[in-house]
C-alpha positions as CSV (number, residue, x, y, z in Angstrom):
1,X,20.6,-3.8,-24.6
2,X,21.8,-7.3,-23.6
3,X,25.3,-5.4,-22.7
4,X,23.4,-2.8,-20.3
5,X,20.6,-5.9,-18.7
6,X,23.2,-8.4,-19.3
7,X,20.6,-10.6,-20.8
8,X,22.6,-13.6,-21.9
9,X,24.8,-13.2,-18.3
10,X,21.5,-14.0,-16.4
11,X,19.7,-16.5,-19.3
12,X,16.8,-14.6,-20.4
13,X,15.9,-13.0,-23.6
14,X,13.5,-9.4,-24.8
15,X,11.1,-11.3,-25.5
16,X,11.2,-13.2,-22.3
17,X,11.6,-9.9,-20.1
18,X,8.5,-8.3,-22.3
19,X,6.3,-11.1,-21.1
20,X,7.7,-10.8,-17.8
21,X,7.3,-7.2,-17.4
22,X,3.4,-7.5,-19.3
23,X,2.9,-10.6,-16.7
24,X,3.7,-8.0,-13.5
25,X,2.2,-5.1,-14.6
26,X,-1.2,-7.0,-15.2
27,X,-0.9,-8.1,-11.4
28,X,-0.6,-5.0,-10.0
29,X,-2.3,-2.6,-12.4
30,X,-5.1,-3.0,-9.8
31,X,-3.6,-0.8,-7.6
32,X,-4.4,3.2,-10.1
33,X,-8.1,2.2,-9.7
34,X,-7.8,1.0,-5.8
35,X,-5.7,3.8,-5.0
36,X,-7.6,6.8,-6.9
37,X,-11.0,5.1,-5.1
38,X,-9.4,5.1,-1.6
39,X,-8.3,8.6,-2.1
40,X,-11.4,10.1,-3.9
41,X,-14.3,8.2,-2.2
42,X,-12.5,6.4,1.2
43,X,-16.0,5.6,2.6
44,X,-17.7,4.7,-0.5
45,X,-20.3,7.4,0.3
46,X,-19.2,10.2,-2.1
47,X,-18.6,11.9,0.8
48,X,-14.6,13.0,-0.5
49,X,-12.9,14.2,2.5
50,X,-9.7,14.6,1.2
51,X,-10.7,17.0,-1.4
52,X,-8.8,15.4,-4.3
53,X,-10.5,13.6,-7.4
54,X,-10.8,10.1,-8.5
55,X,-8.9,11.3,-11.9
56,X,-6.3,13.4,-10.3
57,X,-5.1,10.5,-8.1
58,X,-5.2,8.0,-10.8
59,X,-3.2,10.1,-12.6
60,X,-0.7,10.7,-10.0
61,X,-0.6,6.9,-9.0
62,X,0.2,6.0,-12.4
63,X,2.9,8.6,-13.0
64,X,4.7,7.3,-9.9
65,X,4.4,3.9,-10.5
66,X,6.0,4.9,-14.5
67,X,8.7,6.8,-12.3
68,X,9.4,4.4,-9.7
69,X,9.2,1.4,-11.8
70,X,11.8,2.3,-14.7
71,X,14.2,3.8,-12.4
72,X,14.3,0.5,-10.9
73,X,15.2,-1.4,-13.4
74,X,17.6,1.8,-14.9
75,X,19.5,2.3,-11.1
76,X,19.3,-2.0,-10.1
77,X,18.9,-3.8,-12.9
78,X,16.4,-6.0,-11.4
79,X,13.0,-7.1,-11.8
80,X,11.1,-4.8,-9.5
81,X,8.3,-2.8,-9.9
82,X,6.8,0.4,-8.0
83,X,3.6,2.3,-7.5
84,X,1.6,3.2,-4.3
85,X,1.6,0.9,-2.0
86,X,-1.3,-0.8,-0.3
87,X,-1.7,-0.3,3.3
88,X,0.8,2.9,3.4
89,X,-2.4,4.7,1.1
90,X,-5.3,3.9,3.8
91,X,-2.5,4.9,6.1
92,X,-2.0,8.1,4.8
93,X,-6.1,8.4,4.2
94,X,-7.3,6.8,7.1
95,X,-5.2,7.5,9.7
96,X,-3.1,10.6,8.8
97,X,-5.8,13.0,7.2
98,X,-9.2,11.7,8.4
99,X,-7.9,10.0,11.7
100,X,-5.5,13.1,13.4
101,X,-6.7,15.4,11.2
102,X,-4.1,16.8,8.7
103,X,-5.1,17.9,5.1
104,X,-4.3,16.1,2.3
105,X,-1.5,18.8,1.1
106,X,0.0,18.5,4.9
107,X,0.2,14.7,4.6
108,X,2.0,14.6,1.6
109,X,4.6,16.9,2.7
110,X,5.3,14.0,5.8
111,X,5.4,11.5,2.1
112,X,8.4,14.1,1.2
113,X,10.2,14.2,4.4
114,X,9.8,10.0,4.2
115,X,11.5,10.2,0.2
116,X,14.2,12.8,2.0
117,X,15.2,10.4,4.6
118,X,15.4,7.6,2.9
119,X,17.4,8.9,0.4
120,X,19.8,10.4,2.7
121,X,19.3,6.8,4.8
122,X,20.5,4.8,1.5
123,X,23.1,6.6,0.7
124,X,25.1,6.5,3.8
125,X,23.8,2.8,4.5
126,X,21.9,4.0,7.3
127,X,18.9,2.5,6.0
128,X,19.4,-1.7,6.4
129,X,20.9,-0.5,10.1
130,X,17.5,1.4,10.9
131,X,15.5,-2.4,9.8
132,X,17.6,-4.3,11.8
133,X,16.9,-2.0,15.0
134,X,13.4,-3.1,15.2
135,X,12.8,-6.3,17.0
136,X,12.1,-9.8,14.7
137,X,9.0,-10.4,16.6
138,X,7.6,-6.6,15.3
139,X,9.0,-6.6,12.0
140,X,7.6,-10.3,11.3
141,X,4.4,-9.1,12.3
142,X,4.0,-6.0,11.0
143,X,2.9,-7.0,7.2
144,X,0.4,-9.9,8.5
145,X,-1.1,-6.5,10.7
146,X,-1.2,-5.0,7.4
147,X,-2.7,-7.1,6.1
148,X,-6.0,-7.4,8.9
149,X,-6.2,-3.8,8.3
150,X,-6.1,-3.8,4.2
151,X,-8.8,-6.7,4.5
152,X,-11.4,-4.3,7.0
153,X,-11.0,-1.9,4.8
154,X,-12.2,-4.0,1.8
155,X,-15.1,-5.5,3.9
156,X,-16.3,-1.7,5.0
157,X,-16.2,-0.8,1.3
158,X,-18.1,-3.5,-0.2
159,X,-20.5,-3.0,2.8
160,X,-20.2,-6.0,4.5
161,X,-19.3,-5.2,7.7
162,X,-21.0,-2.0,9.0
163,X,-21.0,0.0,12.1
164,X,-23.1,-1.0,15.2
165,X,-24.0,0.7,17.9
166,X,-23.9,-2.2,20.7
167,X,-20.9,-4.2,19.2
168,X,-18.6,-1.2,17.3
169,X,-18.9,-3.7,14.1
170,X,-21.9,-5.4,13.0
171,X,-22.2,-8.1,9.5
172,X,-24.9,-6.6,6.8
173,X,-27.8,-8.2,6.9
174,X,-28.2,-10.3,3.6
175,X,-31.9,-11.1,4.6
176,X,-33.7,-10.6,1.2
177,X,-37.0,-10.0,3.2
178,X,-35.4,-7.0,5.7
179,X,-33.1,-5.6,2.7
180,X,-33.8,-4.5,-0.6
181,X,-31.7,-6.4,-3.9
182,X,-30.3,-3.2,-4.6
183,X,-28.4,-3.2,-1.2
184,X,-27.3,-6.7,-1.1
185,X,-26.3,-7.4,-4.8
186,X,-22.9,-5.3,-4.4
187,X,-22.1,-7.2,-1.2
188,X,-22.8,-10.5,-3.7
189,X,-20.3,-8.6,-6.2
190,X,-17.3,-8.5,-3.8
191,X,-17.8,-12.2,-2.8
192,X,-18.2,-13.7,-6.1
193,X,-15.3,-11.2,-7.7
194,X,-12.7,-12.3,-4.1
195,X,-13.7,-16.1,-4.3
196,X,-12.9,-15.4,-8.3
197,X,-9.5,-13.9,-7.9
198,X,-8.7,-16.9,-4.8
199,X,-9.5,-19.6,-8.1
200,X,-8.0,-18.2,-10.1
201,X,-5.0,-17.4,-8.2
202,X,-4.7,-21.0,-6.6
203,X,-4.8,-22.0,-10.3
204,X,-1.9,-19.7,-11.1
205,X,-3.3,-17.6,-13.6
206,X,-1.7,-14.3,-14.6
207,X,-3.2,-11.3,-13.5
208,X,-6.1,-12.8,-11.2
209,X,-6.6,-9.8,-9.5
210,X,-7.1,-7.4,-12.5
211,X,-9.3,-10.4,-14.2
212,X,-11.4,-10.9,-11.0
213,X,-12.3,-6.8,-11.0
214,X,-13.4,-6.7,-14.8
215,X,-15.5,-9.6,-14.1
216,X,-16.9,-8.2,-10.9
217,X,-17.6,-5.2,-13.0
218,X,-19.5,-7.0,-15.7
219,X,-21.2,-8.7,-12.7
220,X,-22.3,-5.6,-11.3
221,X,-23.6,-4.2,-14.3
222,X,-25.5,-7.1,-15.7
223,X,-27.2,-7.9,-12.2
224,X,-27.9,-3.5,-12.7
225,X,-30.6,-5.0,-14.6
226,X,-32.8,-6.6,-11.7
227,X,-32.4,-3.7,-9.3
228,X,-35.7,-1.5,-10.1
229,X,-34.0,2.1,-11.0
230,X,-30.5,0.8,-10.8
231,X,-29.5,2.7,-13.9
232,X,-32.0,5.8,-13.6
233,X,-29.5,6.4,-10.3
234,X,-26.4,5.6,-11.5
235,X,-24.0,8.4,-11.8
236,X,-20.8,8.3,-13.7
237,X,-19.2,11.4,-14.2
238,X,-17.0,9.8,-16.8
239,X,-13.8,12.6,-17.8
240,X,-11.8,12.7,-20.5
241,X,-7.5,11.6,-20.2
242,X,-7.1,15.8,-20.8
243,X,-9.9,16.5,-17.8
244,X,-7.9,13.9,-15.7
245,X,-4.8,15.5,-16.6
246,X,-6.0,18.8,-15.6
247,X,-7.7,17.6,-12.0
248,X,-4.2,16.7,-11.8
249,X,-2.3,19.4,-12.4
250,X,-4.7,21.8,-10.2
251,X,-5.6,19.2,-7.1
252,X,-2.0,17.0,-7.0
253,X,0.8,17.9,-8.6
254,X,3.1,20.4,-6.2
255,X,0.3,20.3,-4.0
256,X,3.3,19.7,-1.4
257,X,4.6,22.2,-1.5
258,X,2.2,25.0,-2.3
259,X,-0.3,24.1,0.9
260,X,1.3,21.2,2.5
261,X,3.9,23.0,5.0
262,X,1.0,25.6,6.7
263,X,0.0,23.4,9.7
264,X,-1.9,26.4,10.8
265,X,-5.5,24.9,11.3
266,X,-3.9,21.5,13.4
267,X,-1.4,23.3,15.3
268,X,-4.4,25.9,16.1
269,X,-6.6,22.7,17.3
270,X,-3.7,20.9,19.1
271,X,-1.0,23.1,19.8
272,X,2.6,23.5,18.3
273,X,4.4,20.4,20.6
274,X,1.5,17.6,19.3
275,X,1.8,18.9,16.1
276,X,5.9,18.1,16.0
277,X,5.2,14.8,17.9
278,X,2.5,13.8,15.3
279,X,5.0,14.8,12.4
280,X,8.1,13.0,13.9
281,X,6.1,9.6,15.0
282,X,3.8,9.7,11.8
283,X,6.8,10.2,9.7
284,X,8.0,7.6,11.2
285,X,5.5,5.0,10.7
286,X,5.6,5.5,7.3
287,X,9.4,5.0,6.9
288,X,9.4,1.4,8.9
289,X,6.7,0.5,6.9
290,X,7.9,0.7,3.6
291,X,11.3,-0.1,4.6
292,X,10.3,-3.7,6.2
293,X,8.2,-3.8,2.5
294,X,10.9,-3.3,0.3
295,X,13.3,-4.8,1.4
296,X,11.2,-8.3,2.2
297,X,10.2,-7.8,-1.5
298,X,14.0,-7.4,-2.6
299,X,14.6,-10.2,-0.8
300,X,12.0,-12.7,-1.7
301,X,12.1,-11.6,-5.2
302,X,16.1,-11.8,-5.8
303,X,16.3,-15.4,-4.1
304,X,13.8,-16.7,-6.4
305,X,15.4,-15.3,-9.1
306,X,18.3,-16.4,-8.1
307,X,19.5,-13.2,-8.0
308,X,21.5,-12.9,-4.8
309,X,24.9,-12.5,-4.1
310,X,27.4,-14.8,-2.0
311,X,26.3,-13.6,1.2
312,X,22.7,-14.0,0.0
313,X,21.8,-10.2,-0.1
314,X,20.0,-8.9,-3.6
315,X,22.7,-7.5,-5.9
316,X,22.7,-4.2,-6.5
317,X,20.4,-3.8,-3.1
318,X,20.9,0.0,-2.2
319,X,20.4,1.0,-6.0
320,X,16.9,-0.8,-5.6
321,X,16.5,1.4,-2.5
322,X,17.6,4.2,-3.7
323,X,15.1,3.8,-6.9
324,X,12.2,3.5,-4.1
325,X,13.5,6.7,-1.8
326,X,13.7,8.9,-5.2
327,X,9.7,7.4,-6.7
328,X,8.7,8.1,-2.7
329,X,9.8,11.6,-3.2
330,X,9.1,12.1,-6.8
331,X,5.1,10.6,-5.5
332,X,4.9,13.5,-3.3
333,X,5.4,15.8,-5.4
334,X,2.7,13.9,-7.5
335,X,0.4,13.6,-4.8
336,X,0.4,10.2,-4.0
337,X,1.4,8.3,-1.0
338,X,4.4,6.7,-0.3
339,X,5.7,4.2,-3.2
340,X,7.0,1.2,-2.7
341,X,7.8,-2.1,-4.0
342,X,5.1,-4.7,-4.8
343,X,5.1,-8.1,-4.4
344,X,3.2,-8.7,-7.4
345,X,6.8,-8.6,-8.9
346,X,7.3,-12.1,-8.3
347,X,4.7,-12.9,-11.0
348,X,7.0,-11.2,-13.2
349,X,9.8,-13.3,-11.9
350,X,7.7,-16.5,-12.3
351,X,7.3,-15.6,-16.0
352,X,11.3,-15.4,-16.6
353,X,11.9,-11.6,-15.5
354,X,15.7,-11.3,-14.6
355,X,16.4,-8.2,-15.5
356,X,15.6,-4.4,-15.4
357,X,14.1,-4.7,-18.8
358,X,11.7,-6.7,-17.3
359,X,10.8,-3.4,-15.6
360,X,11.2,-0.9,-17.9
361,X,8.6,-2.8,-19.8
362,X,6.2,-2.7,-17.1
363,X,6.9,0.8,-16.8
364,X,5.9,1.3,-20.3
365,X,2.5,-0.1,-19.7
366,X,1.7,1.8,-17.0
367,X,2.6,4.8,-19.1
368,X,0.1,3.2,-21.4
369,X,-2.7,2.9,-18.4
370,X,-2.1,6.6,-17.8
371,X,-4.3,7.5,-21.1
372,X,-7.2,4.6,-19.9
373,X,-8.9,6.7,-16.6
374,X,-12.3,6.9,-18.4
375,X,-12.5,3.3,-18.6
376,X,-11.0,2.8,-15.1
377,X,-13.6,4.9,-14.0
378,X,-16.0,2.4,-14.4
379,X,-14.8,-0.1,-12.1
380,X,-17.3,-0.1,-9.2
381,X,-16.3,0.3,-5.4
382,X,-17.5,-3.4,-4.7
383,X,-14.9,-4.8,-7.3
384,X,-11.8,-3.1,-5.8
385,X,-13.1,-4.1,-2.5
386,X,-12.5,-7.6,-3.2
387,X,-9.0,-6.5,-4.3
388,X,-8.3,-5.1,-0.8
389,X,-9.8,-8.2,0.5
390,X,-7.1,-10.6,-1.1
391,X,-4.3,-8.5,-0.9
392,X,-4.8,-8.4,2.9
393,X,-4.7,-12.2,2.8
394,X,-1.4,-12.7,1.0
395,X,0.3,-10.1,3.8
396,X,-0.6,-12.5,6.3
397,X,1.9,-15.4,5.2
398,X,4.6,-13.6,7.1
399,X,2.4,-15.3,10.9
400,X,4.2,-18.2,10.1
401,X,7.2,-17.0,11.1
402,X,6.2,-15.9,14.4
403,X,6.6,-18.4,17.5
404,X,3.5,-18.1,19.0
405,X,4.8,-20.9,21.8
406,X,7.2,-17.7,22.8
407,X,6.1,-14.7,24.7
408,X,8.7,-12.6,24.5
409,X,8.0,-13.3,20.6
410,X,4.4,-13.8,20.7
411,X,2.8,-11.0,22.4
412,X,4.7,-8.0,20.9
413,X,3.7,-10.0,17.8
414,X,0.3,-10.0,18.1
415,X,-0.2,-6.7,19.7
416,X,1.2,-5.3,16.5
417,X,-0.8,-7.1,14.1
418,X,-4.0,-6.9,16.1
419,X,-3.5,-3.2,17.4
420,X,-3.7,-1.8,13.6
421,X,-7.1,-2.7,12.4
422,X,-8.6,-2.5,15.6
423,X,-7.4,1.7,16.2
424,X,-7.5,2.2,12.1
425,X,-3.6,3.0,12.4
426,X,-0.4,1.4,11.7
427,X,1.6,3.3,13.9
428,X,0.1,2.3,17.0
429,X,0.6,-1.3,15.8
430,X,4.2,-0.9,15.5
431,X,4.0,1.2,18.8
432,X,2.5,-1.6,20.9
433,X,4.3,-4.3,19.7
434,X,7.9,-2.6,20.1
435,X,6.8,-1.1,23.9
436,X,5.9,-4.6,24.9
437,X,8.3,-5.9,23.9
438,X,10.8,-4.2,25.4
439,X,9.1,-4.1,28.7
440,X,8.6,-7.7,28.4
441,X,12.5,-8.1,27.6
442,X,13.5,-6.0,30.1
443,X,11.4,-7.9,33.0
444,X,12.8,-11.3,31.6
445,X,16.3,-10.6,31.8
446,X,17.3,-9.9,28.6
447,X,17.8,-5.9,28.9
448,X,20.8,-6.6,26.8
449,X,19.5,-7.7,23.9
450,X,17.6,-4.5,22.9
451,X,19.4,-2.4,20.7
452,X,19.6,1.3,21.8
453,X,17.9,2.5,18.3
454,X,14.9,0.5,20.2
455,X,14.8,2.6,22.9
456,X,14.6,5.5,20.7
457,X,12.2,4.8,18.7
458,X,9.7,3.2,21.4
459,X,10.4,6.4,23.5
460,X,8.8,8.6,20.2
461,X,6.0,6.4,20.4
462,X,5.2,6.9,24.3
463,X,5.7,10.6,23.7
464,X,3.4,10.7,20.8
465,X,0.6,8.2,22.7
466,X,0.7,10.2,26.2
467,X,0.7,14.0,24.7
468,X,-0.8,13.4,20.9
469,X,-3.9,11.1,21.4
């Protein structure tokens, strides 16, 4: 073991790596109850448009993260963990399948063609070339935009901010004499459970996020008690690991390919040219997306681990790529969105994780969380929607990086990060922010500057805003 982590090499011990990998997977675990809501139950109504259960997805996020998450530490030998990743699932639910209109199979066969690509992209090195074509002022942007759109969602969940006819978005009302208890308490919930996980964070406890949702669970069922009929109406469906397993198998798992490729019904609604545009662009989207997030991860995770080589690039960066192209494939296949890297690994990192074993441990525990869906199952919408709150917040460090006294910087900037949650879609984010900026560039002189992969890409995203929208 210590010949294959090279434990001594890089200072660390099992023990130390176990505690790591225990310390990162307790961040993140979050993400199979988030993800298998978002899929199951995206407007918190029951309503299911996607067609897929709570069980099946948690199922298939938690197989991917096992997957993606041990094949990183096997193929890199670094401290990295995987699962689905947050903003490229309300992405994929939001904007791909309730937004233009795809089914659920047909979305995750754009997931495959992603995994495809970026395991032909790694492979040949294509794939750091294709980052560096997009512009700084997009790519610095685009988590923080992320982020704004991660953090709606979490408000809509929890209730807080509703629909309005006059103003597009309206704040509930938390007027105890206009609304009943039973309507306000959850929106109490997600504030007390976020303003939990921020304490608790800034006081750099392990796992905030996972603690702050079991105690916004416990807060939501105790406070149960002084909502007249709040138990009389409750309705948990709870399943058994085997029924979970079984949703699975018959709702997810080669779901890809045994639906996903007939595009009859959207080509029949929008014709045969919007349905290639909207494949292309969408396809896409989702490869900047968690390109830009793996590799800022790689990065920021390998230089504090000190884990970079003399030209201060991650070692053994394409393996780490490669490990996140194959879990992206493998999650289609699954049924889950795309997978990526989290950031949550630099908790592990904090705790002393050097290594892969760090990983494979984390993989393990996910393997164990597979077996827990009954329990996970009773985590309440307004606890997760906290989580979405605070992960939205952390994804907008990266605005400090932007010079907003710069408009050749600024604007494409804040177009991107301001374009997503406002249109519900990453794409046209990314759209917005490269367009303008090249028109910008071009106006001020600096035609040169723009790579011709820019003008590529920002000419598949006029095509698909003039002839797909």
């Amino acid at each position: 073991m210590d010949k294959f982590f090279k434990l001594k090499e890089r200072g660390t011990t099992v023990k130390t790596e176990f505690v790591a990998g225990m310390t990162t997977f307790f961040a993140m675990v979050y993400i199979l109850m988030v993800n298998a809501n978002m899929f199951a139950d995206p407007f918190g109504d029951g309503s299911n448009p996607l067609g897929v259960s709570y069980g099946a997805i948690y199922i298939a996020t938690a197989i991917a993260a096992v997957i993606g998450t041990v094949l990183a530490g096997l193929l890199s030998n670094l401290p990295l963990a995987q699962a689905s990743g947050m903003g490229l699932n309300a992405f994929f639910v939001y904007t791909v399948c309730i937004g233009f209109g795809l089914s659920y199979a047909n979305a995750l066969v754009l997931i495959l063609i992603e995994g495809v690509v970026f395991i032909l992209l790694t492979v040949t090195g294509l794939r750091k070339k294709i980052f560096d074509a997009l512009p700084d002022a997009v790519r610095v942007a685009i988590p923080a935009g992320i982020g704004l759109f991660i953090a709606l969602l979490g408000l809509q969940n929890a209730g807080i901010v509703v629909p309005s006819e006059s103003t597009c978005v309206d704040l509930a009302s938390f007027n105890i004499l206009r609304q009943s208890w039973g309507d306000i308490m959850p929106m109490i919930v997600t504030l007390c459970t976020f303003l939990a996980i921020v304490i608790m964070s800034q006081k750099k406890l392990k796992g905030a996020v996972l603690i702050g949702i079991i105690g916004g669970m416990a807060m939501y069922y105790l406070l149960g008690f002084t909502v007249d009929g709040f138990y009389e109406q409750l309705n948990i469906q709870l399943i058994s690991p085997v029924q979970a397993f079984s949703e699975f198998s018959s709702q997810s798992l080669f779901k890809v390919f045994t639906e996903g490729f007939d595009f009859s019904a959207f080509a029949a609604e929008h014709g045969n040219a919007n349905l290639i545009l909207t494949i292309v662009t969408t396809a896409l989207a989702f490869c900047m997306v968690d390109m830009f997030d793996t590799l800022g991860t790689l990065y920021a995770a390998c230089e504090r681990a000190g884990l970079l080589d003399e030209k201060g690039e991650p070692l053994n960066m394409n393996r780490g790529m490669l490990s996140d192209a194959i879990a992206t494939t493998l999650g289609a296949i699954c049924g889950t969105s795309t997978v990526t890297t989290f950031s949550e690994v630099n908790a592990g990192v904090a705790a002393g994780g050097r290594t892969g074993l760090t990983s494979v441990f984390c993989g393990g525990f996910f393997f164990i969380a597979m077996f827990l869906s009954p329990i996970a199952q009773l985590v309440p919408g307004c606890a997760t929607a906290a989580a979405l709150i605070y992960v939205g917040i952390l994804m907008m460090a990266s605005v400090k990086n932007i010079d907003w006294s710069d408009y050749k910087i600024s604007v494409p900037a804040f177009l991107t990060l301001a374009v997503m949650p406002f249109t519900y879609n990453i794409s046209y984010g990314i759209a917005f922010g490269l367009i303008s900026y090249i028109v910008i560039s071009v106006f001020c002189g600096d035609f040169k500057k723009i790579k011709g992969s820019s003008w590529v890409i920002a000419l598949l995203f006029v095509a698909m805003l003039l002839l797909t929208h």
